[in-house]
C-alpha positions in Angstrom: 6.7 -18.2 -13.5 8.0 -15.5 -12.2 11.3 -15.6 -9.8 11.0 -14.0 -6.5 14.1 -13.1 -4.2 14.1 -14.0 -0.6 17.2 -12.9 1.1 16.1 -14.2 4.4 16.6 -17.4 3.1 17.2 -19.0 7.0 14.0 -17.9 8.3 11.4 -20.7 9.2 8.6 -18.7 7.8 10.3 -18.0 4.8 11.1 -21.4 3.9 7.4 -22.3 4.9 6.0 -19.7 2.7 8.3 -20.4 -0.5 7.5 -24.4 0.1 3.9 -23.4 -0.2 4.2 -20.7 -3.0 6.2 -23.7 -5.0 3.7 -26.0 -4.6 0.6 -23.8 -6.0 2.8 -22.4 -8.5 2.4 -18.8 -8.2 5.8 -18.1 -8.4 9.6 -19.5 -8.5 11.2 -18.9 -4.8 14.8 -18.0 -4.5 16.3 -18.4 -1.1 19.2 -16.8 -0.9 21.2 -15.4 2.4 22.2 -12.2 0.8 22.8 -8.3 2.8 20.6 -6.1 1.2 22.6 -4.4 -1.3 23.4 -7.8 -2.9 19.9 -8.5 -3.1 18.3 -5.6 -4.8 21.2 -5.7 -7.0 20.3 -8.9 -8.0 16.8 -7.0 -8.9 18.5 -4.4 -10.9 20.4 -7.0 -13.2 17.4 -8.8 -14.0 18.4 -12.1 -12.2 14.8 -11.8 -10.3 11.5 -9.7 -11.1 11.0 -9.0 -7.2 12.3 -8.9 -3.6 10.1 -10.1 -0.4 12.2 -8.9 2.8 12.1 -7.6 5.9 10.7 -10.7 8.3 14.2 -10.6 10.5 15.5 -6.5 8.8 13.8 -3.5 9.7 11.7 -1.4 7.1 14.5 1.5 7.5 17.1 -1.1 6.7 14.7 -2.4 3.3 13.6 1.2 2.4 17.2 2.5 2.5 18.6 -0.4 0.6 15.8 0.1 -1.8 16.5 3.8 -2.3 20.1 3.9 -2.4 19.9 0.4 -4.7 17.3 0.5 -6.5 16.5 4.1 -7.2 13.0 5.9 -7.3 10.5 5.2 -10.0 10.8 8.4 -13.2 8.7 11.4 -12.1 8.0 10.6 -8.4 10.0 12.1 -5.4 8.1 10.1 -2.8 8.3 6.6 -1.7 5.4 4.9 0.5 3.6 1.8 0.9 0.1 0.0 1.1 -1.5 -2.8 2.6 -3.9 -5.3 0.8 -6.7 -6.0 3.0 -8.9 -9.0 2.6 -12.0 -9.1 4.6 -13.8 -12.1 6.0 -17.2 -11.1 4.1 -15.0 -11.0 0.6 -14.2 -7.0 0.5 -10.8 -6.2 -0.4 -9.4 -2.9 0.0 -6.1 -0.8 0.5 -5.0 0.9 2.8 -1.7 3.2 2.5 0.3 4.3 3.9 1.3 2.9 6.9 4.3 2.5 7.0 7.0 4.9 5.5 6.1 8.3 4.5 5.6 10.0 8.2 3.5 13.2 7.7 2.9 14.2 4.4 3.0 17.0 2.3 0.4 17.6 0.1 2.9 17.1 -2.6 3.5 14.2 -1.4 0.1 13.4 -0.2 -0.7 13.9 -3.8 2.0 11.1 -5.5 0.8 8.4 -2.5 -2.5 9.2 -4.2 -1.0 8.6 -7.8 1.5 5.5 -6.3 -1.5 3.6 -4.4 -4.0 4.3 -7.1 -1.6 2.5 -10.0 -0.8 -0.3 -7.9 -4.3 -1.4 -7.2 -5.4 -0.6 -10.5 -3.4 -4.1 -11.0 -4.4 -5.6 -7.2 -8.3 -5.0 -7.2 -10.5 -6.5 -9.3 -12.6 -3.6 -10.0 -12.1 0.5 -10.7 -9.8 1.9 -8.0 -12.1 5.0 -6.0 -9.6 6.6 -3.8 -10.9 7.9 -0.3 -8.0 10.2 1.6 -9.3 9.8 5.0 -9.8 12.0 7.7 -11.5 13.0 11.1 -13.8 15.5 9.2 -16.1 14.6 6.1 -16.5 17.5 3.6 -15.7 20.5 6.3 -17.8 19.0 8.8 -14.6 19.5 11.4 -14.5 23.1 11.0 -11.0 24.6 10.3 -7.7 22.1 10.5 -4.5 21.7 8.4 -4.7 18.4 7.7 -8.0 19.4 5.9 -6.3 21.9 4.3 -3.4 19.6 3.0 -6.3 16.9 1.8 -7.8 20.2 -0.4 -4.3 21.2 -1.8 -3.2 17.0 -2.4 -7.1 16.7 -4.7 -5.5 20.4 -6.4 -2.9 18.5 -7.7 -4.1 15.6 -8.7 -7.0 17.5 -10.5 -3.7 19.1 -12.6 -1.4 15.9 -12.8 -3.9 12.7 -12.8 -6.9 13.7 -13.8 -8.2 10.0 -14.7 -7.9 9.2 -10.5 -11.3 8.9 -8.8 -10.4 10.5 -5.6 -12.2 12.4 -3.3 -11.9 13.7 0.5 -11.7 14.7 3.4 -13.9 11.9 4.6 -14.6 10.2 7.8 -14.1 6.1 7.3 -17.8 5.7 7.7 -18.6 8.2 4.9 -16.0 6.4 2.9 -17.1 2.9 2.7 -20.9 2.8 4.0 -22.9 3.6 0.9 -25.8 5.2 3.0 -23.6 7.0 5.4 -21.5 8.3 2.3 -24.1 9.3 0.0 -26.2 11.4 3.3 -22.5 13.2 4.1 -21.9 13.8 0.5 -25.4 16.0 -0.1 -23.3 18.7 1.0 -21.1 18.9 -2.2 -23.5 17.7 -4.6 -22.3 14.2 -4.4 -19.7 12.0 -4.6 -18.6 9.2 -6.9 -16.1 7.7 -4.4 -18.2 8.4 -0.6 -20.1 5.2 0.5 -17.9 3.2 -2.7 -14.4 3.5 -1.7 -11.9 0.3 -1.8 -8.3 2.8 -1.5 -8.1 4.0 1.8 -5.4 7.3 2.2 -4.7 8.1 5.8 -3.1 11.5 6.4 -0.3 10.4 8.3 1.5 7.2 9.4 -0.1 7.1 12.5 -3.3 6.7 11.8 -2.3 4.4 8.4 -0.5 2.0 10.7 -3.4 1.8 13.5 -6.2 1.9 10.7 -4.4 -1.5 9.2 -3.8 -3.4 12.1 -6.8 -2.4 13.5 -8.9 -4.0 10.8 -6.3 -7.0 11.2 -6.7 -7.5 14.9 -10.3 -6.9 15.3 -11.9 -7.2 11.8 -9.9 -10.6 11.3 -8.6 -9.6 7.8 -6.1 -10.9 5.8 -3.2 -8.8 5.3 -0.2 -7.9 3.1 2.3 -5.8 2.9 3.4 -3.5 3.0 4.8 -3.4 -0.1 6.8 -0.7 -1.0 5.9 1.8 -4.1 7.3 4.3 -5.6 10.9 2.6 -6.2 11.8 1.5 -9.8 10.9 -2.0 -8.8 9.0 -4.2 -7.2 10.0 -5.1 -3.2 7.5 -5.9 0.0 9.1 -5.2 3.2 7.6 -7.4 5.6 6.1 -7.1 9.1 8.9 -8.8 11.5 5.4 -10.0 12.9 4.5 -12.0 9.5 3.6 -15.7 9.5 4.3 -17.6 6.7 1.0 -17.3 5.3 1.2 -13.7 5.5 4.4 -13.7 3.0 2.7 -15.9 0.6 -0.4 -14.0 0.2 1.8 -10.6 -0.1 4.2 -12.4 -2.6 1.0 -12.9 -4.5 0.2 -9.5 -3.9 3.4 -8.3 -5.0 3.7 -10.0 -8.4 0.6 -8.5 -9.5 3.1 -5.1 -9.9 5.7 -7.1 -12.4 
């Protein structure tokens, strides 16, 4: 089994969550009370596959440690996040990102794309199809720059991932309703992700962070994250919100990117 770091070792949830984890044998909890250097160097020398922190920290606190620590993953310049989403009817999807990269370039759009795409390549159980989300589907807004940015982020991931099934700007509706998606999509000729998509881009960190706990709160889905991508290895910084079932299902989450 795979050892997983928790440096929050004093937290009730924590223990709770590396009692249960223990028990079902998904993984090898190690409480530890460590600062956050400590811990990801404990990553970084192999001691551990994975850190789960940020119950009692704040994400600043785990991103900095992680970037300054742990070093960004070859080729990438941004670091962001995604949730796992697990709906009451049995739909998983993920969202991202919600909770680090603040307002995107299209660069960077682009690499969350790439980030989020290889991660739940590994989390879903099916073929990623990556929607980047929007208030417009397909020009139907008019003129904006975030439609703009969308365009330039699908440029560059036409150049540098080809192999990605993305597609945008889309409205959410368009993006997951298959009859909504396919009518919207005529426009273009189609669309292979519209109506189909389980990776949900927001533009910006706003609307990342309300789309997720949105679709907890009201949709009743079970959530985790986020974890953290685009760092050389594998850490979740939780929600200071998170109940101990919520770090055991993103610990499962998490080991799926070992």
């Amino acid at each position: 089994m795979q050892k997983i770091l928790f440096p929050e070792a004093n937290n009730e949830f924590i223990k709770q969550a590396a009692e249960d984890l223990k028990k079902a044998q998904i993984c090898e909890p190690v409480l530890e009370s460590l600062d956050l250097p400590t811990a990801c160097a404990k990553i970084t020398d192999g001691s551990v596959g994975a850190m789960v922190a940020g119950i009692d920290w704040s994400s600043r606190d785990v991103i900095l440690a992680c970037r300054d620590h742990l070093g960004m993953q070859e080729g990438f310049k941004t670091f962001s996040s995604l949730f796992v989403a697990d709906l009451p009817d049995g739909r998983r999807y993920i969202i991202s990102d919600g909770a680090t990269c603040k307002n995107p370039t299209a660069e960077q759009l682009a690499e969350i794309v790439i980030l989020t795409h290889d991660a739940a390549a590994k989390i879903l159980d099916e073929t990623p199809l990556v929607a980047i989300l929007s208030f417009s589907t397909f020009g139907s807004g008019g003129k904006d720059p975030s439609m703009d940015k969308t365009a330039e982020a699908i440029t560059i991931l036409k150049e540098r991932r080809p192999d990605i099934l993305v597609d945008g700007e889309m409205q959410l509706d368009a993006a997951v309703n298959p009859r909504i998606g396919d009518k919207k999509a005529a426009v273009k000729g189609g669309s292979e992700v519209a109506g189909r998509a389980n990776v949900l881009i927001t533009p910006d960190i706003n609307s990342g962070n309300i789309l997720y706990k949105s679709v907890e709160q009201f949709a009743h889905a079970k959530l985790a994250g986020p974890i953290l991508l685009g760092f050389k290895y594998p850490v979740s910084d939780l929600s200071r919100g998170s109940t101990a079932e919520d770090v055991a299902f993103t610990t499962e989450c998490l080991i799926k990117l070992i």
